[in-house]
C-alpha positions in Angstrom: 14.6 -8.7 10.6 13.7 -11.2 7.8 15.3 -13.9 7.9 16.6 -14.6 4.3 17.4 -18.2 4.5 13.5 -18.7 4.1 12.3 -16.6 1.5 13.4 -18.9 -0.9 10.6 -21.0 0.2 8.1 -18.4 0.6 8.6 -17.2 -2.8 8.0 -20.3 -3.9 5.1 -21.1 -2.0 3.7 -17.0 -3.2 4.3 -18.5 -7.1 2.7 -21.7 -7.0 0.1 -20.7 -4.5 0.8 -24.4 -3.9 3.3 -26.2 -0.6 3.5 -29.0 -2.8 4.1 -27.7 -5.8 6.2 -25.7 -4.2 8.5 -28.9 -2.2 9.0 -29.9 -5.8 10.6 -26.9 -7.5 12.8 -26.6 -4.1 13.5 -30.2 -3.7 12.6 -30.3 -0.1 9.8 -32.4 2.2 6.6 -30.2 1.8 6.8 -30.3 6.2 10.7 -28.8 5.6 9.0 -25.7 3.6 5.9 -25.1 5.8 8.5 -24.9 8.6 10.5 -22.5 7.2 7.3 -20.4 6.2 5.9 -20.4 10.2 9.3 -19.9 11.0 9.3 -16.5 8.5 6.0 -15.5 10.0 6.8 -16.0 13.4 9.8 -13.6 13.1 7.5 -11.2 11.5 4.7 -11.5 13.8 2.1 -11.5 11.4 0.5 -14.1 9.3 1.9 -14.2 5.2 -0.9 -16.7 4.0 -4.4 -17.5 3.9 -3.9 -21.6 4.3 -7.2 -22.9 2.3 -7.6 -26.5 0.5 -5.6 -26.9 -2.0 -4.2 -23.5 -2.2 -2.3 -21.1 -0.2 -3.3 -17.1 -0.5 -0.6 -14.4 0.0 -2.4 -12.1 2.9 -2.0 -7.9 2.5 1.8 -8.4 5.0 2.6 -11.3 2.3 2.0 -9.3 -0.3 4.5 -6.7 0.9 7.1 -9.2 1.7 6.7 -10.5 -2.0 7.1 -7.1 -3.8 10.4 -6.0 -1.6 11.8 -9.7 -1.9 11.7 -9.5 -5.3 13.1 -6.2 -5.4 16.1 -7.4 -3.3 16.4 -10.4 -5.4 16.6 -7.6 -8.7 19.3 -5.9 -6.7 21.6 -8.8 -6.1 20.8 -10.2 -10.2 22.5 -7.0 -11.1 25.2 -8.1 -8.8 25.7 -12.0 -10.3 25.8 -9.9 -13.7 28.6 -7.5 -13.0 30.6 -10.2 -11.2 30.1 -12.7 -14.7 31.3 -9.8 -16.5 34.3 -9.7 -14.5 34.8 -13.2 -14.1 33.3 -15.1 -17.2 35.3 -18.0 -16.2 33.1 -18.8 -13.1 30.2 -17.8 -14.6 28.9 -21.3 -13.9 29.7 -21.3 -10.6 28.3 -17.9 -9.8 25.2 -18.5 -11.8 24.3 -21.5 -9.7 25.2 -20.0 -6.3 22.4 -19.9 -3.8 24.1 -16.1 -2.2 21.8 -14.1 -5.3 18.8 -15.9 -4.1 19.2 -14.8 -0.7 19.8 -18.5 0.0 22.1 -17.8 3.0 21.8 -17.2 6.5 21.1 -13.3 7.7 24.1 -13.8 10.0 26.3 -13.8 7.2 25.3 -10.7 5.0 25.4 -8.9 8.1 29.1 -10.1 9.2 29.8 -8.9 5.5 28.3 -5.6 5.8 30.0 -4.5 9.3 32.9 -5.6 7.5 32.3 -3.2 4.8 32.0 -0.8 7.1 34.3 -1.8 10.1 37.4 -2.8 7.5 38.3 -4.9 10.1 37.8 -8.6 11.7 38.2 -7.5 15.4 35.9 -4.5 15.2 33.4 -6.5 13.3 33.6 -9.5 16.2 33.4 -6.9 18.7 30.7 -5.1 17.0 28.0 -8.1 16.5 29.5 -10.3 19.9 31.3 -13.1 17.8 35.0 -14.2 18.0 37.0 -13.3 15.3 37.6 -16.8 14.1 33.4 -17.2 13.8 33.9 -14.2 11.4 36.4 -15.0 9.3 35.1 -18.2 9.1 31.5 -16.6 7.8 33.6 -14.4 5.4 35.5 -17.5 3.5 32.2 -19.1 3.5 30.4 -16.7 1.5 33.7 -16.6 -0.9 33.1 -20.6 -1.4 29.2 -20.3 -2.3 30.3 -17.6 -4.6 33.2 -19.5 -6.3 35.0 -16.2 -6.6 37.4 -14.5 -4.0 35.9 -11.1 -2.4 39.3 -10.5 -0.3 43.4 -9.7 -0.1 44.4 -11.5 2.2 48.1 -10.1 4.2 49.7 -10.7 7.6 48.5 -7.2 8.4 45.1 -8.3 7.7 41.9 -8.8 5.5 40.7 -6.4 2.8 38.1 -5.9 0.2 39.1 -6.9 -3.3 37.6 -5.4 -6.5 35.1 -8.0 -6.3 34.2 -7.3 -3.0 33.7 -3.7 -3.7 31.4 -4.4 -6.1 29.3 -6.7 -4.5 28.5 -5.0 -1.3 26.7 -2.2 -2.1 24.0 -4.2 -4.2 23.9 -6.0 -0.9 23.0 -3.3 1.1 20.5 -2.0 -1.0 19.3 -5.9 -1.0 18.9 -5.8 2.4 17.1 -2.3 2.8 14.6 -3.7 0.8 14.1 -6.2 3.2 13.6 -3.5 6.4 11.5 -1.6 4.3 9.2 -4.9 4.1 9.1 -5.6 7.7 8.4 -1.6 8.7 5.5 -1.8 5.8 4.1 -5.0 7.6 4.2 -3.1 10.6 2.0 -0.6 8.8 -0.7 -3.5 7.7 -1.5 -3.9 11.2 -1.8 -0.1 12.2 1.8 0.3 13.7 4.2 2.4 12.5 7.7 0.8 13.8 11.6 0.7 12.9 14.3 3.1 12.8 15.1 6.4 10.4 18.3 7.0 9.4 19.2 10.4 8.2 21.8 12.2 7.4 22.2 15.5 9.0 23.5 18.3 6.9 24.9 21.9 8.8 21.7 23.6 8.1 19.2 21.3 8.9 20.5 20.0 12.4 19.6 23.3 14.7 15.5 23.7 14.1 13.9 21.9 11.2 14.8 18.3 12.0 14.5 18.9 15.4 11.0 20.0 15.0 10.2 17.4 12.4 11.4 14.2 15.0 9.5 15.8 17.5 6.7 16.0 16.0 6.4 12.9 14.4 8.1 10.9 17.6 5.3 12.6 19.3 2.5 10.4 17.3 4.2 7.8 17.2 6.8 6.5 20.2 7.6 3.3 18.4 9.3 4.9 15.8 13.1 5.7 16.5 15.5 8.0 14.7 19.1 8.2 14.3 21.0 11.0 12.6 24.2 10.8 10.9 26.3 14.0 10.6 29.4 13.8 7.5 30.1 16.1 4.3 27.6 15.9 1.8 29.5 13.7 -0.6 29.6 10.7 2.4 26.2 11.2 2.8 24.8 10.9 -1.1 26.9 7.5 -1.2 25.2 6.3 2.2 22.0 7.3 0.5 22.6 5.4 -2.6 23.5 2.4 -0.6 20.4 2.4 1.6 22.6 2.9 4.8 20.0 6.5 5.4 17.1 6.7 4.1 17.3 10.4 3.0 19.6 13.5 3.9 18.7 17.4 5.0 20.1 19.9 5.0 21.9 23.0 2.7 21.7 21.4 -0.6 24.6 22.7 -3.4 22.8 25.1 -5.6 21.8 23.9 -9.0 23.5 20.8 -8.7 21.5 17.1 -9.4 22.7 14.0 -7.9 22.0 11.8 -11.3 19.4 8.9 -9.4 18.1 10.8 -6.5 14.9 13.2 -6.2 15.6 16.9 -4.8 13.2 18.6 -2.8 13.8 22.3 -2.0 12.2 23.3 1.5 13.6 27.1 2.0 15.3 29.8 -0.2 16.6 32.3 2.1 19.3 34.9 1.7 21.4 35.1 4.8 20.9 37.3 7.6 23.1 39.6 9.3 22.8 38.4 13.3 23.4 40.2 16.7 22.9 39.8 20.3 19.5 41.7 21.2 20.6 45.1 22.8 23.6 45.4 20.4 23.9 49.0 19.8 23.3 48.6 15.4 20.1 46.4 16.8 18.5 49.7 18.1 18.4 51.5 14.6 15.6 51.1 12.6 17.7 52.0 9.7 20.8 50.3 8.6 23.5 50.5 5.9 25.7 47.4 5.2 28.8 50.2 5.7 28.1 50.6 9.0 27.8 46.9 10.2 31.2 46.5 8.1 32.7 48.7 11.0 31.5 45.9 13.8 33.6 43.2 14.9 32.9 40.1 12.9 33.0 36.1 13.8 32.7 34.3 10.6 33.7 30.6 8.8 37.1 30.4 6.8 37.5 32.0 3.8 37.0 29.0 1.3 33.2 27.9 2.5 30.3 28.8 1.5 29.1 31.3 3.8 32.4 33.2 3.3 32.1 33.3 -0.2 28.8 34.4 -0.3 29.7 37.1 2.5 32.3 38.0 0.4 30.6 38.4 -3.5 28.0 40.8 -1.8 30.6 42.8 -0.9 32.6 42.9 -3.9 29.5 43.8 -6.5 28.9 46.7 -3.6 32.3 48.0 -3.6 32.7 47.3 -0.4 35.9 45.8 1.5 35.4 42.6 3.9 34.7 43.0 7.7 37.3 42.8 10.1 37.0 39.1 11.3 37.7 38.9 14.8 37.5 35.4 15.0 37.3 32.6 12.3 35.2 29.7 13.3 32.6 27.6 11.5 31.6 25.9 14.8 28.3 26.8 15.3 28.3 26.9 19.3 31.7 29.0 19.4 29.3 31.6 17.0 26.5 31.4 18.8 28.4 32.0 21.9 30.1 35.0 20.5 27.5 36.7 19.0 25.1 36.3 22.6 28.3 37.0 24.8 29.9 40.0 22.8 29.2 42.9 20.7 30.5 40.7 17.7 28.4 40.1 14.8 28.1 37.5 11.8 26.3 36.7 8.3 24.8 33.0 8.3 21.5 31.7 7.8 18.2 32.0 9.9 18.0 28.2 9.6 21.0 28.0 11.9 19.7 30.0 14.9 16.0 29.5 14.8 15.8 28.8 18.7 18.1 32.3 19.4 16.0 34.2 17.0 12.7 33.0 18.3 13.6 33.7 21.8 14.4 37.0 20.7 18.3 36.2 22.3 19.3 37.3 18.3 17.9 39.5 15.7 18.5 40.1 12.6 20.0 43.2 11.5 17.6 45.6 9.0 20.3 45.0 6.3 20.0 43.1 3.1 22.6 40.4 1.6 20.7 39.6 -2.0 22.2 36.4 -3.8 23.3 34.6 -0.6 20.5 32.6 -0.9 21.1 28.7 0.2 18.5 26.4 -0.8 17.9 23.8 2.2 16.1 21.0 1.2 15.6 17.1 1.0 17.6 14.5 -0.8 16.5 11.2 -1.1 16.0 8.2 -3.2 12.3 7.6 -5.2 9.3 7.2 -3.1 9.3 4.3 -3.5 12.7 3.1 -1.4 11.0 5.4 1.4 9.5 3.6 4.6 6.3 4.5 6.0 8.9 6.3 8.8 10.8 8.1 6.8 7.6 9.4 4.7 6.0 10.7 8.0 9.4 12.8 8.8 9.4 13.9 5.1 6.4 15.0 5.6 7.4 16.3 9.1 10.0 18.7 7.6 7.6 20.0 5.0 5.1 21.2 7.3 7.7 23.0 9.4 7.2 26.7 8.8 9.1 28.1 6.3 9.3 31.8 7.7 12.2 32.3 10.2 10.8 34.6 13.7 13.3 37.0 14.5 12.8 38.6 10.7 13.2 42.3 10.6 12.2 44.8 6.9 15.7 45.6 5.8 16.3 48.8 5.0 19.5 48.8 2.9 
């Protein structure tokens, strides 16, 4: 973690390439400012500048720290801009505060943002080991070095205002910048470190980001990964926030997320699947009329799959299966389909492990224009850590060709 209350000093020392010069602009005692810097590089383990006569030289890590600090500091300019918009009255006030120059303690932006998350003082104390006094008393400080008021307060509690809403996403992405310098300074020194978030979509979760962690936990062990698994729509907003650092899984066709950069890893139509030994898996040819005669286990009517199922069938002529049992839980289906004579539509990318077993196969049968493209969906390259560019990499080089694949015939 980088703690903020000193990059105000290293910036300053980075510009002026001088301490001095540097104690001047902040109005400190040049010993105040090298503290804070060996305090800065002590937390990051690593050395931010060459210390010569007369002039101090930002090393490769201090470098890094530079660009992303500035990049935060971009991020919470926007911020102060929006907020004088809103409240040109205390434009002073919020022009001179030290919060947009990440002039305040780590503690503090991180009470704010479990509270953004939380909704909720107790949870919040609970959540980082403070009382909830300690946090509400970090909360009204930030409101008083802002000048402006970021909560409603009510006997039933504490919420964000419109102000508040506004400011805490450019936050966040403030303080992603900030990881993604101390994971990058990691990589300076040969060591690829920190934690990917990512959000899990249906159809990435049962085989390609399993295979992709693997692999690239497998290279490197001091990397760690954590999924997160809600509808797409949570997902983009925790992406555009920073809160995961990119999202797989069935991506909506044709649809752009204005801001974020699509990759498309597989473009399969869906499969018709069945235990092995099923008595339609021993023909070698198959028409869709006779699998319509099989007991079916499929999602709702309404989702995707369904509808897909269903427009096949329509352009065909044909009527819809008799669904035995309506379920989009994917271990209820799985279960069904190795347990029973029951059979279902879905894609490959769903039962890679039963299909490569040979448990499943798919049916010689073919379901043109179901196709799902499952892909990536992330900010620019350039908000990627070196982590979360290894697993993107990962879950390109999975193989794209599902085993279990029969010729249809019809």
């Amino acid at each position: 973690m980088v703690h903020t209350k000193h990059l105000r000093a290293f910036l300053a020392v980075a510009r002026w390439g001088s301490l001095a010069r540097a104690a001047g602009e902040l109005y400190r005692a040049p010993s105040a400012v090298s503290r804070s810097l060996r305090e800065l590089e002590s937390s990051l383990e690593t050395p931010l500048f060459e210390r010569r006569p007369g002039t101090w030289l930002l090393t490769e890590a201090g470098r890094v720290l530079q660009r992303r600090a500035r990049d935060a500091l971009a991020e919470l300019a926007e911020a102060r801009e929006a907020l004088c918009r809103q409240f040109p009255e205390r434009s002073a006030t919020l022009l001179a505060s030290p919060f947009f120059l990440l002039g305040v303690h780590e503690r503090r932006l991180a009470i704010l943002i479990a509270f953004d998350e939380r909704r909720h003082v107790g949870e919040v104390a609970q959540q980082l080991g403070l009382s909830q006094p300690a946090v509400s008393m970090a909360l009204r400080e930030i409101e008083e070095s802002l000048g402006i008021a970021l909560f409603d307060r009510a006997p039933s509690g504490i919420r964000l205002n419109e102000a508040g809403e506004l400011l805490t996403p450019h936050v966040k992405r403030a303080l992603s910048s900030l990881r993604l310098a101390v994971a990058e300074i990691a990589l300076t020194k040969g060591v690829v470190t920190g934690q990917v978030v990512v959000g899990a979509l249906p159809f990435g979760r049962p085989y390609l980001l399993p295979v992709a962690i693997g692999r690239v936990l497998a290279r490197h062990p001091l990397l760690s990964v954590r999924t997160v698994e809600a509808p797409l729509g949570r997902l983009v907003a925790l992406l555009r926030v920073g809160d995961i650092d990119f999202l797989v899984g069935a991506l909506p066709p044709g649809r752009r997320e204005e801001g974020l950069v699509r990759e498309e890893l597989l473009h399969e139509p869906m499969a018709v699947l069945a235990r092995a030994g099923h008595p339609l898996a021993r023909k070698r040819r198959l028409r869709l009329e006779e699998c319509l005669r099989a007991r079916w286990v499929l999602p709702q009517k309404g989702t995707p799959t369904r509808d897909a199922l269903a427009s096949v069938l329509e352009r065909r002529g044909l009527a819809e299966p008799a669904v035995a049992v309506e379920s989009a839980d994917l271990s209820i289906i799985r279960g069904l389909l190795l347990e029973t004579d029951m059979i279902s539509a879905a894609s490959r990318a769903l039962f890679q492990h039963e299909l490569k077993t040979g448990a499943l196969v798919c049916l010689p049968v073919r379901l043109p224009g179901t196709e799902r493209p499952i892909g990536i969906l992330r900010r620019t390259a350039e908000h990627s850590s070196p982590g979360a560019q290894l697993l993107i990499e990962a879950l390109r080089a999975v193989p794209k060709v599902s085993p279990g694949r029969r010729t249809p015939s019809a």
